[in-house]
C-alpha positions in Angstrom: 0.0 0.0 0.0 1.1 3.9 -0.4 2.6 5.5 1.9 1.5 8.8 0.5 -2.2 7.6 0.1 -2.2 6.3 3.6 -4.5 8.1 6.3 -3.0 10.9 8.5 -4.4 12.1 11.7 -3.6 16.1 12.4 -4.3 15.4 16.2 -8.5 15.0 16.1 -8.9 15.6 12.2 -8.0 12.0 10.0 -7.1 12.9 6.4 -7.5 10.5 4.0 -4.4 10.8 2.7 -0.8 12.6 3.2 -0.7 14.7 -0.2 -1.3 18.9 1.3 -2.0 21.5 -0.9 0.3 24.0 0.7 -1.1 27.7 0.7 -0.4 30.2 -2.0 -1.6 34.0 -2.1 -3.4 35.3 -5.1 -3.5 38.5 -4.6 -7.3 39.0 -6.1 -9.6 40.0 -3.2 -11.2 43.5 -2.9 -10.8 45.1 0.3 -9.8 41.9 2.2 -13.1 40.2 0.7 -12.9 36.7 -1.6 -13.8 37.2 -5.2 -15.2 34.7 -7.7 -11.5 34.1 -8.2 -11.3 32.3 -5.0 -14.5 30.4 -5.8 -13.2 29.1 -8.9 -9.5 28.9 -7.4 -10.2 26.5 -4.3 -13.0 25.0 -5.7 -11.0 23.7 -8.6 -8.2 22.5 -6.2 -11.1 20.8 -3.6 -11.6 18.3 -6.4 -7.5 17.2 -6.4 -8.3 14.6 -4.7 -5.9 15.6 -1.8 -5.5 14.9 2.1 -6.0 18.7 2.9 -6.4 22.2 1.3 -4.7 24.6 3.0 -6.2 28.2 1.9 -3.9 31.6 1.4 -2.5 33.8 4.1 -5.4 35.2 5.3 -4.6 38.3 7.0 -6.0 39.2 10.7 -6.0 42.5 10.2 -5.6 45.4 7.2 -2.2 46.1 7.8 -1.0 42.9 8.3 -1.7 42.4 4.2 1.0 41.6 1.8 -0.6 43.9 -0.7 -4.1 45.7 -0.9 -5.5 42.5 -2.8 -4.7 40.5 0.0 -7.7 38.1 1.3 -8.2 38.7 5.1 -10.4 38.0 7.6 -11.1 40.5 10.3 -14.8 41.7 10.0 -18.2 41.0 8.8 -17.6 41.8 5.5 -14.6 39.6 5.0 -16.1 36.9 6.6 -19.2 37.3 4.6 -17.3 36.8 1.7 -15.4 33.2 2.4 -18.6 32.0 3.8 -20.0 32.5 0.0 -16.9 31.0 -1.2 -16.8 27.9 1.1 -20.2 27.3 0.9 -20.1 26.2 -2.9 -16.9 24.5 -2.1 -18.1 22.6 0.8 -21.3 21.6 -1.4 -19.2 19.7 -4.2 -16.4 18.5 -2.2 -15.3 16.8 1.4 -11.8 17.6 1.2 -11.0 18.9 4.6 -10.2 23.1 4.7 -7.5 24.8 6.4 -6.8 28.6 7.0 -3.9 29.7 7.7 -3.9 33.2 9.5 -1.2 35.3 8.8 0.6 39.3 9.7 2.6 40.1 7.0 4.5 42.6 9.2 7.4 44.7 7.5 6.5 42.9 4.2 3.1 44.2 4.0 2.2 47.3 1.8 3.7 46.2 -1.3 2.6 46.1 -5.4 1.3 42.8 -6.9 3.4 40.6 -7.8 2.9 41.0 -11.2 3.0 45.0 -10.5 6.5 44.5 -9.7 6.0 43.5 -6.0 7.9 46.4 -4.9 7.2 48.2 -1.4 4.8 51.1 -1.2 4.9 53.7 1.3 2.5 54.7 4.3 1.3 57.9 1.9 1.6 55.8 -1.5 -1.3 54.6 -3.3 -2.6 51.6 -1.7 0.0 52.2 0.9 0.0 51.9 4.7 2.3 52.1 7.8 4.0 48.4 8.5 4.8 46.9 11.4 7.7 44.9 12.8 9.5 43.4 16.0 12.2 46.7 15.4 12.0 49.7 13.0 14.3 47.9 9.9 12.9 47.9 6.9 13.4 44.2 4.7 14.9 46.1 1.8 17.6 48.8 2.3 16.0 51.9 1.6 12.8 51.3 2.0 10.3 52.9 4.6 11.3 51.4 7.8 7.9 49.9 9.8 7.3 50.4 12.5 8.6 49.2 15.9 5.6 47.2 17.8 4.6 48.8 21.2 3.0 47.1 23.9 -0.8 48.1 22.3 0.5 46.7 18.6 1.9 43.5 20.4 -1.5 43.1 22.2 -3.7 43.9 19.5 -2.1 42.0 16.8 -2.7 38.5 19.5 -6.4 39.5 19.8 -6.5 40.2 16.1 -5.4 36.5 15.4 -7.8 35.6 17.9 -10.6 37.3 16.4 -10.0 35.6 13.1 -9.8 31.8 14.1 -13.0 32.5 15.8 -14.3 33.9 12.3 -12.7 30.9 11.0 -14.8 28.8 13.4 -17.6 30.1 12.3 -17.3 29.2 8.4 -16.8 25.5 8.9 -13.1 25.2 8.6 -11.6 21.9 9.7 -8.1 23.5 11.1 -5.8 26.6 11.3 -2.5 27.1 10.7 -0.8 30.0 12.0 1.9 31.5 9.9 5.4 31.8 11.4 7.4 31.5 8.2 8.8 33.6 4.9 9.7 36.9 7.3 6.7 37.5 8.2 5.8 38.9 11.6 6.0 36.0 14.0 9.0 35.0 11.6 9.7 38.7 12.5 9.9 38.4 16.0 11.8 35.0 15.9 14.8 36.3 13.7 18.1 38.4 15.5 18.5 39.7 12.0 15.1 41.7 12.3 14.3 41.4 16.1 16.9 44.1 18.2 14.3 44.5 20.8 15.7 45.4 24.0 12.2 43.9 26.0 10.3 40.5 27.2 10.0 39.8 23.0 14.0 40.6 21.6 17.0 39.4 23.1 17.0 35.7 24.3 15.8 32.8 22.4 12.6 32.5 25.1 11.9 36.1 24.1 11.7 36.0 20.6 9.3 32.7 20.4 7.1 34.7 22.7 4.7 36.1 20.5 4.4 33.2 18.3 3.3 31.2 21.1 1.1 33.7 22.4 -0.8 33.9 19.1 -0.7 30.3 19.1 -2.0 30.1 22.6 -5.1 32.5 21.6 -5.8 30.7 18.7 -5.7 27.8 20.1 -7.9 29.0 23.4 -10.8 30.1 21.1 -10.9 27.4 18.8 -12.8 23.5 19.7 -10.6 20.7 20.7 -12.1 19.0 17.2 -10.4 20.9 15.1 -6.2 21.1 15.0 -4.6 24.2 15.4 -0.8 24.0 13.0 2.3 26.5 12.6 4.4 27.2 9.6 7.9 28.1 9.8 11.0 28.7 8.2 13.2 26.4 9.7 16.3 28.5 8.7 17.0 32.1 7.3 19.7 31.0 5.5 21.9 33.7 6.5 25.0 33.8 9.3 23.5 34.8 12.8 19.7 34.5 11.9 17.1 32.1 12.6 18.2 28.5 12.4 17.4 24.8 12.5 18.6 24.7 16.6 16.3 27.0 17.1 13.6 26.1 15.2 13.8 22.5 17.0 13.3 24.2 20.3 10.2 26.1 19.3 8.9 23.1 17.7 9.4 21.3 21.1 7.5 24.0 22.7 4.3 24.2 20.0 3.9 20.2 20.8 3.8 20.9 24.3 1.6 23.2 23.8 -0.9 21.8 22.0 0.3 22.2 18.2 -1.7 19.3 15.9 1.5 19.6 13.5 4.5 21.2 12.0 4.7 22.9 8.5 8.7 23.4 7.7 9.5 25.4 4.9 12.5 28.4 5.0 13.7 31.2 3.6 11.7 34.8 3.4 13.3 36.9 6.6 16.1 38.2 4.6 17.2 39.7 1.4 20.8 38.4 1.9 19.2 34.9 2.3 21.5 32.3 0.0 19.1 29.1 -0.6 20.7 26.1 -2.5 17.4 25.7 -4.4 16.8 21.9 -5.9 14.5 19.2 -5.6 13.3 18.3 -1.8 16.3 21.1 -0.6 14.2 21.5 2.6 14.0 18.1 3.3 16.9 18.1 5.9 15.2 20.2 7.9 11.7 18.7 8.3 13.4 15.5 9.3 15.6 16.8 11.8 12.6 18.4 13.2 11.1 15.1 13.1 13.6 13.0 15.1 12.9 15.2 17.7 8.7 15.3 17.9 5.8 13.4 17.8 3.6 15.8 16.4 2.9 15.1 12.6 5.6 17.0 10.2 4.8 18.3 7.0 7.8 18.9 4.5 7.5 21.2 1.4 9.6 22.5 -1.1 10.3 20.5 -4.8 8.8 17.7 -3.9 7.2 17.0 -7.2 7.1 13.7 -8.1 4.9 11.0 -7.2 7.7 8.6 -6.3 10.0 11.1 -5.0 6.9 12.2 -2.6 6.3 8.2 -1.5 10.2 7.9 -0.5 10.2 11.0 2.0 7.5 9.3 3.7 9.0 6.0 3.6 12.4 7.1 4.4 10.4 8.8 7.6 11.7 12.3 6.9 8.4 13.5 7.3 4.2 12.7 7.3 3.3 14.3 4.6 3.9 16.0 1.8 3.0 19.6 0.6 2.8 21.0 -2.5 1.9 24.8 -4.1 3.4 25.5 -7.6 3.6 21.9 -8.5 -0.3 21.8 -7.6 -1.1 24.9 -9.8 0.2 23.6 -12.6 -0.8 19.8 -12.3 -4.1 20.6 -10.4 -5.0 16.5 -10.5 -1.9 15.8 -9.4 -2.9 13.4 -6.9 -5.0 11.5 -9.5 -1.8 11.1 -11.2 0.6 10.2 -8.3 -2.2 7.5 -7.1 -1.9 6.0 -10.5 1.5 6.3 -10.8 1.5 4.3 -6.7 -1.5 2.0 -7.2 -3.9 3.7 -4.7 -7.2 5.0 -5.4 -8.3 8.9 -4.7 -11.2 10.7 -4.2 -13.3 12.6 -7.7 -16.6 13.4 -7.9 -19.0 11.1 -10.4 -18.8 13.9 -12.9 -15.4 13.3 -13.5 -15.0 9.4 -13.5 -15.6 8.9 -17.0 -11.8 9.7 -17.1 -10.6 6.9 -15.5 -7.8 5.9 -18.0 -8.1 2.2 -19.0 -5.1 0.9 -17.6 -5.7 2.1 -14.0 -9.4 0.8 -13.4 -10.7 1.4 -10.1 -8.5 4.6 -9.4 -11.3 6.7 -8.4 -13.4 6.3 -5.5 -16.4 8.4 -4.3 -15.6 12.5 -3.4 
């Protein structure tokens, strides 16, 4: 049998199988609100076949956007809008939902990607003040954000709060909180942005506190039925900054804590980062991670082949297997690796007629 195919529990919630669809921003919402791009977006990906579908970074507040088209979550209105979205989803498919809840900090109040992604300032068009563990900005010469007092620090907990609750409310299945890719929490973790001279810079204990304080409120408000997850960036890949060491101690502390599982990625809190990019590169670092928890472990970065995916898990360096650009452009890859592994997946009946001949019985009831 396939490893990769094989049930997964994220503590209380039992996927079907260990293939994630990792989150990836879009950048098309209006006003922090879903769009009929997201209905066609996750609703397309909700019929993979996959064990989970991890939604965007969904901001908790307005500034805490990577760009104005950011999706977010942190009124009525925004709420209103994903329950639209997840209600057709939720009507065609039984793929499990995450959202993962994210500050952009310092990286917030930037152009669209394909607007040249570069940052805007506080009195630019579609600009706003940012905000950060200490006043330096990502990129040299840019606006600097600003340095979190003890009202940001508090708010920006209850604003993480606030949204899982929201989040509660629509139906979702589990959160993930987003400590990685230099954004706030990953903010607060890293020396290289962090040169706080208080209870949150300075000391190893200092720097994880806010993460685990959002975690802690997240978890607080949310049911014991449904997992709560973090994403980090296991290393910064830069002399001095955040690193694997450290990321095995906070991982340590999440699972005491409560965390249903670990996301490992890297990379994002610097622009002098230096990442060896090639297939599975971050491997090393979810499995190290892994000797030294029980929680499930999630490893992502080019993992894209069916069998390359089934040896990870075999070879135990992690649970499961995310994947983002690989699933946009292969958006039945799972249809394909279960072929490829002799397993059978989830489609809805509309779809079955595609069955290829030489893999009968692939498919099995969405």
């Amino acid at each position: 049998m396939s490893k990769l195919f094989s049930p997964l529990n994220l503590g209380p919630l039992q996927l079907d199988n260990r293939v994630i669809i990792a989150p990836m921003c879009e950048y098309s919402a209006e006003n922090g609100q879903a769009t009929d791009w997201h209905l066609i977006h996750l609703g397309n990906l909700a019929l993979s076949g996959a064990g989970l579908l991890i939604t965007e970074a969904t901001a908790v507040e307005p500034r805490g956007r990577i760009t104005y088209a950011d999706l977010g979550l942190w009124d009525d209105a925004t709420e209103a809008a994903l329950a639209r979205v997840f209600k057709s989803v939720r009507r065609y498919s039984s793929m499990p939902i995450a959202i993962q809840l994210a500050h952009a900090g310092r990286k917030a109040s930037t152009a669209r990607p394909w607007d040249g992604g570069h940052t805007i300032a506080p009195d630019g068009e579609n600009g706003w003040q940012t905000l950060s563990a200490s006043n330096i900005a990502f990129h040299a010469g840019d606006p600097a954000p600003k340095a979190a007092d003890e009202g940001d620090i508090e708010g920006v907990i209850a604003a993480f709060a606030a949204a899982a609750r929201r989040a509660d409310r629509l139906g979702v299945d589990a959160i993930e909180v987003h400590g990685a890719h230099g954004y706030l929490l990953h903010q607060f973790l890293s020396p290289l942005s962090n040169q706080r001279q208080d209870a949150y810079g300075g000391s190893l204990e200092n720097r994880m506190r806010l993460l685990l304080q959002v975690f802690d409120a997240v978890r607080a408000v949310m049911p014991a039925s449904k997992p709560v997850g973090v994403r980090i960036s296991a290393t910064d890949w830069v002399d001095g900054g955040w690193d694997l060491a450290q990321s095995i101690v906070l991982a340590k502390e999440l699972e005491r804590r409560g965390a249903a599982y670990i996301h490992v990625s890297s990379g994002g809190g610097s622009e002098h980062q230096k990442i060896p990019v090639g297939p599975g590169y971050q491997l090393p670092f979810a499995e190290a991670i892994k000797r030294e928890v029980s929680m499930p472990v999630i490893a992502v970065g080019l993992i894209t082949e069916p069998q390359q995916a089934e040896h990870v898990l075999l070879d135990d360096q992690a649970d499961a297997i995310a994947l983002a650009r690989g699933m946009l452009y292969n958006p039945r890859w799972p249809w394909h690796a279960a072929a490829v592994l002799g397993a059978k997946v989830k489609a809805p009946p509309q779809y079955w007629r595609c069955e290829p001949h030489a893999v009968k019985g692939l498919f099995k009831a969405a």
